[in-house]
OpenMM code with the backbone's topology and positions (N, CA, C; nanometers):
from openmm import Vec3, app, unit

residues = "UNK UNK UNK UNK UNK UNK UNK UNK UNK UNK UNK UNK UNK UNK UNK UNK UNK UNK UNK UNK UNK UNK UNK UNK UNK UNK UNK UNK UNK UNK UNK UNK UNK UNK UNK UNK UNK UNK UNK UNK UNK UNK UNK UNK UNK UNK UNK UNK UNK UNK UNK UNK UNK UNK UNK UNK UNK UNK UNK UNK UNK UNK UNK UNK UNK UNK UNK UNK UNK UNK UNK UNK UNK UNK UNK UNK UNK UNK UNK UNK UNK UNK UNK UNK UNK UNK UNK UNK UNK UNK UNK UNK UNK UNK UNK UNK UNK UNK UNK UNK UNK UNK UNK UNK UNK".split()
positions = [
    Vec3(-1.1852, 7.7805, -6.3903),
    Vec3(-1.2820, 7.7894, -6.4957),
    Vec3(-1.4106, 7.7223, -6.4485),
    Vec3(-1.5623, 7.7694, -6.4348),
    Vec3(-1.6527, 7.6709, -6.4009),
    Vec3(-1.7144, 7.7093, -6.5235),
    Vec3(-1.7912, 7.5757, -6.5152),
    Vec3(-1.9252, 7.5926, -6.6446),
    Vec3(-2.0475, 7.5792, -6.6016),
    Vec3(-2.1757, 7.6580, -6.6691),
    Vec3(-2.2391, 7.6576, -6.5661),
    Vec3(-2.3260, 7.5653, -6.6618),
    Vec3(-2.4312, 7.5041, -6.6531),
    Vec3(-2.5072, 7.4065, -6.7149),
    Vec3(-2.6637, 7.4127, -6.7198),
    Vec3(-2.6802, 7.4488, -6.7774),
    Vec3(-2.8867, 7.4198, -6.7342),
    Vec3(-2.9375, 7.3105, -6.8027),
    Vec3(-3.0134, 7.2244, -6.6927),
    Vec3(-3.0609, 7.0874, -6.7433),
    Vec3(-3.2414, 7.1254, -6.7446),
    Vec3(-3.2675, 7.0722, -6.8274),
    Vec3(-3.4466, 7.1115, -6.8295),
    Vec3(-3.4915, 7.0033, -6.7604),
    Vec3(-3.5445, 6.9663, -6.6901),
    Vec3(-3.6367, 6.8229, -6.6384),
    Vec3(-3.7779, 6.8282, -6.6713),
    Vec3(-3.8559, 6.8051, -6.7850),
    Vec3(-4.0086, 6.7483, -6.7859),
    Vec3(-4.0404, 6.6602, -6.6941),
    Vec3(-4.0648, 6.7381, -6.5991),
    Vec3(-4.1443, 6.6285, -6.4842),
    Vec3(-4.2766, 6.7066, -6.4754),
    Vec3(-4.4218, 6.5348, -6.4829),
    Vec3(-4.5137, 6.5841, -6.4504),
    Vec3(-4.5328, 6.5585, -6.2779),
    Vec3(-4.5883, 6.6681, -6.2282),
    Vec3(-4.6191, 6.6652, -6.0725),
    Vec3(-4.7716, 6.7205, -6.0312),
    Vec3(-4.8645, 6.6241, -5.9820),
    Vec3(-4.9734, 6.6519, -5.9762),
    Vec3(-4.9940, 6.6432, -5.8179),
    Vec3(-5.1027, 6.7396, -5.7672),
    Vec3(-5.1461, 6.6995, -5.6679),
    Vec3(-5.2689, 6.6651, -5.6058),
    Vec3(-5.2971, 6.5747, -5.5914),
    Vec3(-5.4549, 6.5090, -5.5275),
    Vec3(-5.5038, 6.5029, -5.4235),
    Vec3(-5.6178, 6.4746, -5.4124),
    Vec3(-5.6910, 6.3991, -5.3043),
    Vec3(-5.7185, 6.2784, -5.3486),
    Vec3(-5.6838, 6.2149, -5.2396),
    Vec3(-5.6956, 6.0231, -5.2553),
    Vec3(-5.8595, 5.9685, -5.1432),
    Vec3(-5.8416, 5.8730, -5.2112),
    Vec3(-5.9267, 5.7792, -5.1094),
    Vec3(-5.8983, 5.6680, -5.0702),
    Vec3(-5.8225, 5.6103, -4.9690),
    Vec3(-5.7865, 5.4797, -4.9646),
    Vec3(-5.8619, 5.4231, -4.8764),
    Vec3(-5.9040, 5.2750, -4.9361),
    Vec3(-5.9608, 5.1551, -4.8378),
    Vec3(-5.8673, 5.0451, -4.7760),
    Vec3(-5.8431, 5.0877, -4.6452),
    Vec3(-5.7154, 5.0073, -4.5273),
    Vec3(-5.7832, 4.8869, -4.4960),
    Vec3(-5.7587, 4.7643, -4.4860),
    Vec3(-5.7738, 4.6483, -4.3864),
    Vec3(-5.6853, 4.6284, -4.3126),
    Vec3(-5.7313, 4.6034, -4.1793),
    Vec3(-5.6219, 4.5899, -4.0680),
    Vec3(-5.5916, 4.4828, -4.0666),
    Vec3(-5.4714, 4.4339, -4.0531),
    Vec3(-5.4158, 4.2646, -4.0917),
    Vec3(-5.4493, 4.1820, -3.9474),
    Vec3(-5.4589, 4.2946, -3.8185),
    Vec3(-5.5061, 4.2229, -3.7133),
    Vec3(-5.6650, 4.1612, -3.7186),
    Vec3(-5.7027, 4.2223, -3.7155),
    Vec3(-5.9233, 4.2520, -3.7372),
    Vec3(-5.9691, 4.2035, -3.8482),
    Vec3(-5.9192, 4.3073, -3.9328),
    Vec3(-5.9321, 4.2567, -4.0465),
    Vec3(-6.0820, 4.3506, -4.0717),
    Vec3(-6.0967, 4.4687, -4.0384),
    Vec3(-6.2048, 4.5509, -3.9970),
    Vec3(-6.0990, 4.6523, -4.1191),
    Vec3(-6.1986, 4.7581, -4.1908),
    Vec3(-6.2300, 4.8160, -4.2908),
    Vec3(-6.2320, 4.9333, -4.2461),
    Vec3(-6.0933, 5.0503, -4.3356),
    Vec3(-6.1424, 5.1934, -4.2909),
    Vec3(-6.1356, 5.2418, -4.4228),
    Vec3(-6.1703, 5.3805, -4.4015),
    Vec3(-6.1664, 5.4974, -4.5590),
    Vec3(-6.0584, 5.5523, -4.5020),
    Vec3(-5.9810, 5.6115, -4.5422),
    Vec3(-5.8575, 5.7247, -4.5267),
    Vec3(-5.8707, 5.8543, -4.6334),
    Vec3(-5.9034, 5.9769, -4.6176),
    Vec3(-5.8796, 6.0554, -4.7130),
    Vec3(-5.7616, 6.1249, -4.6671),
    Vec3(-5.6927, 6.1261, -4.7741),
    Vec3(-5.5686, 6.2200, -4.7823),
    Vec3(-5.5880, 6.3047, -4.8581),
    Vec3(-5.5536, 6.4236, -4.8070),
    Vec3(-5.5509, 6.5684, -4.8963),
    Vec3(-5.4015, 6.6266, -4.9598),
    Vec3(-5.4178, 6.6748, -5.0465),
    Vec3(-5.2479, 6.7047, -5.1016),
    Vec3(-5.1545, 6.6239, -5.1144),
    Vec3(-5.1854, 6.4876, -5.1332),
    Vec3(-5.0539, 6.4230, -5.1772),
    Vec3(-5.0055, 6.4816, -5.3201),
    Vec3(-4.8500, 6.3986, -5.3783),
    Vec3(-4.8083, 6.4562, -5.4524),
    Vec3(-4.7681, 6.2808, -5.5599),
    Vec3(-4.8552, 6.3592, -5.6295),
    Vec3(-4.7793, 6.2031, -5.7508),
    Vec3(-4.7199, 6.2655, -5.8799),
    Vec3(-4.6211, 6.1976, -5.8792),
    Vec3(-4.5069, 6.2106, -6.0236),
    Vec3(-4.5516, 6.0684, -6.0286),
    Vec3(-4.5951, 6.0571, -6.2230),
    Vec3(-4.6468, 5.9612, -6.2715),
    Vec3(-4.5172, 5.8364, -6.2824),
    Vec3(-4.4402, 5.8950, -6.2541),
    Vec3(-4.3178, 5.8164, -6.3158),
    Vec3(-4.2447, 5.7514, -6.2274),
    Vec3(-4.2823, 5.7235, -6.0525),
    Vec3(-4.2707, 5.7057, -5.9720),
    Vec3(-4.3720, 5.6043, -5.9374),
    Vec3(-4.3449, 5.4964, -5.8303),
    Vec3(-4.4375, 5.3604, -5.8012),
    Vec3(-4.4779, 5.4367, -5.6733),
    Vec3(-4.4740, 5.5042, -5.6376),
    Vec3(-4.5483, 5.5488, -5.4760),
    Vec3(-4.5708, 5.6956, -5.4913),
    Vec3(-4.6694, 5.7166, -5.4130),
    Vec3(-4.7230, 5.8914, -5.4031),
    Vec3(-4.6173, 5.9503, -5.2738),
    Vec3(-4.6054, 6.0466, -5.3184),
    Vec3(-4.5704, 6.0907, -5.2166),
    Vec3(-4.6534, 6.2003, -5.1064),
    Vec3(-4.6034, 6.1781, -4.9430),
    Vec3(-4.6772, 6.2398, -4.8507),
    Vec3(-4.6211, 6.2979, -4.7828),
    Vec3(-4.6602, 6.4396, -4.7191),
    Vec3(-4.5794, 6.5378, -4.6642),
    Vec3(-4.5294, 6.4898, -4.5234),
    Vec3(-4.4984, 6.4457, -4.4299),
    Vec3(-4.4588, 6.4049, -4.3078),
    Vec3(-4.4969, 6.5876, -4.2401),
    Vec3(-4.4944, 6.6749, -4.2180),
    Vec3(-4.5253, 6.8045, -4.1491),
    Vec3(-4.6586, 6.8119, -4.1762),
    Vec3(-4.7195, 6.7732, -4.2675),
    Vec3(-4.8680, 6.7819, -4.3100),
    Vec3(-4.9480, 6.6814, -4.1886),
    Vec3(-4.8733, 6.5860, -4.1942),
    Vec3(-4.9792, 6.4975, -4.1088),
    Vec3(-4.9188, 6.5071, -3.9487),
    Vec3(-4.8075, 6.5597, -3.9209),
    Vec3(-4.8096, 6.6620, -3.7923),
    Vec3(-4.9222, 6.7297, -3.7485),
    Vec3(-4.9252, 6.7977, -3.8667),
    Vec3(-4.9765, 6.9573, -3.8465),
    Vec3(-5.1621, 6.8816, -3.8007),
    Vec3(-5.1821, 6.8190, -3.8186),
    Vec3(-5.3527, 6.7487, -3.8816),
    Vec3(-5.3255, 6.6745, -3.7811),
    Vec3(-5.2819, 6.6315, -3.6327),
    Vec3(-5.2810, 6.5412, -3.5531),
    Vec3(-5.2561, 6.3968, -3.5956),
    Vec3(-5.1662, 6.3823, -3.7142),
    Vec3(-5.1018, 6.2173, -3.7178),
    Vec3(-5.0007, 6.2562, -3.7195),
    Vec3(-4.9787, 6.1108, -3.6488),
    Vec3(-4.7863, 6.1163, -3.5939),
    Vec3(-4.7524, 5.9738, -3.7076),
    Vec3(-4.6306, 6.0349, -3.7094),
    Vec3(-4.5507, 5.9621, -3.8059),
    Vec3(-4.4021, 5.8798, -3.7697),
    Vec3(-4.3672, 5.8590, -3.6349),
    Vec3(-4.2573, 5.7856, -3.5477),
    Vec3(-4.2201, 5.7188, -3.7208),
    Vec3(-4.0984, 5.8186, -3.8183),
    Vec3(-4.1140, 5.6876, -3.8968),
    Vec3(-3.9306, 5.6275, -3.8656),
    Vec3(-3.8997, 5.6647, -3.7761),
    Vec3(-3.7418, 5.5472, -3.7532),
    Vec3(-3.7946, 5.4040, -3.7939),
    Vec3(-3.6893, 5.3250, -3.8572),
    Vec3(-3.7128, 5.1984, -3.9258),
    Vec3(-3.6840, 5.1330, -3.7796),
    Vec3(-3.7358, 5.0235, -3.7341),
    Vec3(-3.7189, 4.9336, -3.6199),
    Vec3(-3.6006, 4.8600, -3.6274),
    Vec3(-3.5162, 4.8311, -3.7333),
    Vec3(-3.3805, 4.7544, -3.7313),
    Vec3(-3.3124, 4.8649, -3.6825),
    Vec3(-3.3186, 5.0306, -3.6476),
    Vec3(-3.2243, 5.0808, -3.6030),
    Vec3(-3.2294, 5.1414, -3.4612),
    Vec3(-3.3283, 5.0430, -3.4258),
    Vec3(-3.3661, 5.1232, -3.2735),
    Vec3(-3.3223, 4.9487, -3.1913),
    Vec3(-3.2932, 5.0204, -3.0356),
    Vec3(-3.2392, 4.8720, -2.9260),
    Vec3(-3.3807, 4.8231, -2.8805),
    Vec3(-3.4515, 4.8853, -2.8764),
    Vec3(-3.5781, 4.8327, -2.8398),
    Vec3(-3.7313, 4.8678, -2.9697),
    Vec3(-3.7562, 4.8134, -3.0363),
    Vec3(-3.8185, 4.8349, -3.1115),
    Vec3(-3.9854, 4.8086, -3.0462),
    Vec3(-4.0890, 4.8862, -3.1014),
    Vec3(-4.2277, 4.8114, -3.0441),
    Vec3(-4.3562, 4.8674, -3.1437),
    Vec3(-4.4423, 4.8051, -3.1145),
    Vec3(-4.5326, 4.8572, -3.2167),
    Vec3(-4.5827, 4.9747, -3.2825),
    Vec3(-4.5571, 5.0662, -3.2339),
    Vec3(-4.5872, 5.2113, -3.2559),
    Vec3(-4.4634, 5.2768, -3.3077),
    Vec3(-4.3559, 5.2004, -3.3858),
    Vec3(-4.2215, 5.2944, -3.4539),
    Vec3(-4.2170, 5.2125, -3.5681),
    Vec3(-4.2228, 5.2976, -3.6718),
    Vec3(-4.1904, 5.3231, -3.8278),
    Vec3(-4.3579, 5.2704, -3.8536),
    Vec3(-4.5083, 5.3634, -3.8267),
    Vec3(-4.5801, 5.3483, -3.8506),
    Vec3(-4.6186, 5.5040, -3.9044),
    Vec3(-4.7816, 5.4835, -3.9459),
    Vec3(-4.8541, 5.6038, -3.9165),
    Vec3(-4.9646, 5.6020, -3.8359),
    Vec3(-4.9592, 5.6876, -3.7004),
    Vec3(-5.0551, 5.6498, -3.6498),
    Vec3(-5.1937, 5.7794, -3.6122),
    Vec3(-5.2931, 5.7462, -3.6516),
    Vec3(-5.3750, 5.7947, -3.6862),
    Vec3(-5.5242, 5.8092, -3.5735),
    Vec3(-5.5268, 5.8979, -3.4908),
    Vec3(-5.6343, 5.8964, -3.3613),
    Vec3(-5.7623, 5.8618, -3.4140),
    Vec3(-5.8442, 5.8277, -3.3249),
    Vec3(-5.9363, 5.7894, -3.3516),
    Vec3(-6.0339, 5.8694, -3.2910),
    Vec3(-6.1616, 5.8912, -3.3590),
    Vec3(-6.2828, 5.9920, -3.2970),
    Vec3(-6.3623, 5.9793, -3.1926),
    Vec3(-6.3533, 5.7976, -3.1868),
    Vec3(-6.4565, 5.7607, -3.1130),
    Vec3(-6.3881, 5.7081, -2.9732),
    Vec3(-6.4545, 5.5594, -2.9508),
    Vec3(-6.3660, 5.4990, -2.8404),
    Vec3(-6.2353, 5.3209, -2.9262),
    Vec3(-6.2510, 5.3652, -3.0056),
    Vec3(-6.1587, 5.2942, -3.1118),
    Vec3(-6.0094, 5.3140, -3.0769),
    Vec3(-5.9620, 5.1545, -3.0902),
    Vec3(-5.8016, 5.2134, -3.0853),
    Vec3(-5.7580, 5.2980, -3.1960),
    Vec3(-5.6234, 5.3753, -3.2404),
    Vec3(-5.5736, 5.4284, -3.3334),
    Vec3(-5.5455, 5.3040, -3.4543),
    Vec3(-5.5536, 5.4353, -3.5215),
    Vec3(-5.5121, 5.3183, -3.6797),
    Vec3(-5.4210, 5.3128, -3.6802),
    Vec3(-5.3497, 5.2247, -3.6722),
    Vec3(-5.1632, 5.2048, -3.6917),
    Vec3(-5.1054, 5.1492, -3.8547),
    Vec3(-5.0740, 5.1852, -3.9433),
    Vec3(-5.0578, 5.1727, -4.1150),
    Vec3(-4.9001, 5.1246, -4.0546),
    Vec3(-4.8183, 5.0284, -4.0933),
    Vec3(-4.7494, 4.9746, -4.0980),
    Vec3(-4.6408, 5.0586, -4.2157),
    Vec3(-4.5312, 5.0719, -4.1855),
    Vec3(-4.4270, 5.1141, -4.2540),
    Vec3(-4.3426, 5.0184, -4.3464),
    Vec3(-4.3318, 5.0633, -4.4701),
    Vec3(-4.2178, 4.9425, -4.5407),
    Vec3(-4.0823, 5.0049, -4.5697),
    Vec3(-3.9559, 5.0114, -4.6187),
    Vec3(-3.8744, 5.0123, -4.6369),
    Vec3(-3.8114, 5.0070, -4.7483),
    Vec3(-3.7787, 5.0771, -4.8574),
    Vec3(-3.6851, 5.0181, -4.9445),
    Vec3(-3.5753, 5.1303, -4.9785),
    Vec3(-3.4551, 5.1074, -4.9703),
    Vec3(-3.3570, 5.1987, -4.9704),
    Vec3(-3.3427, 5.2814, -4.7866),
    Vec3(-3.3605, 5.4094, -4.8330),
    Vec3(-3.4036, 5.4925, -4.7783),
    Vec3(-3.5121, 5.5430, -4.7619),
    Vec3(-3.6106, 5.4574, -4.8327),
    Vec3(-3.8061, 5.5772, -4.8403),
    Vec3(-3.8745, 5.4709, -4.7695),
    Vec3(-3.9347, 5.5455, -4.7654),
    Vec3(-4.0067, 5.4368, -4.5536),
    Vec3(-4.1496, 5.5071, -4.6873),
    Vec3(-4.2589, 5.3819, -4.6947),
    Vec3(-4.3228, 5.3869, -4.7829),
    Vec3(-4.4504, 5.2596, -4.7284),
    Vec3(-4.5963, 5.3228, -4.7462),
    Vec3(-4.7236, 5.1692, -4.6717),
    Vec3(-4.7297, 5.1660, -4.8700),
    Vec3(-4.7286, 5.0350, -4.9131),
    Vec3(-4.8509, 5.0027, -5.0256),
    Vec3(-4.9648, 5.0226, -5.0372),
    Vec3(-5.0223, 5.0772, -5.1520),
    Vec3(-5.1467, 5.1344, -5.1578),
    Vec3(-5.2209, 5.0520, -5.3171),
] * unit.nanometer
topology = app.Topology()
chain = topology.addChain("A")
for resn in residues:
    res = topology.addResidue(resn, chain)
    for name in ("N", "CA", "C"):
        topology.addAtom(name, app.Element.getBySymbol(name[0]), res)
């Protein structure tokens, strides 16, 4: 016997363009970041971001958490972001909770 069930979910899901202002915790030097197409559900503490999107757009996203790698180093579970000029890359630091590898904004 199966039953079949339909659940309705009211979820709102919007999608934006952001503007974020980064300080680098090294420098301490000031960037803009625009992100295009993120996705925010209001009902959620973090936006969410496509990981293939910022492939596709030349940022790499190494996001393995560093407690699960034998050699861990600065450039894993970041976002790292090229630079135009003669600037190093922006490196956004990765956080952790659960399973969602997540920077504060």
């Amino acid at each position: 016997m199966s039953t079949d069930m339909i659940v309705n979910l009211d979820i709102t899901i919007l999608l934006l363009s952001i503007l974020l202002q980064l300080t680098t915790t090294q420098t301490g030097d000031m960037s803009l970041l625009l992100i295009n197409e993120v996705i925010l559900i209001p009902s959620m503490k973090n936006i969410l971001l496509c990981i293939m999107q910022c492939h596709l757009n030349g940022v790499s996203v190494p996001d393995v958490p560093k407690f699960v790698l034998k050699n861990p180093m600065m450039n894993y579970h970041v976002v790292i972001i090229p630079s135009d000029s003669n600037y190093s890359p922006l490196l956004i630091s990765l956080m952790l909770q659960g399973v969602t590898s997540y920077f504060p904004v």
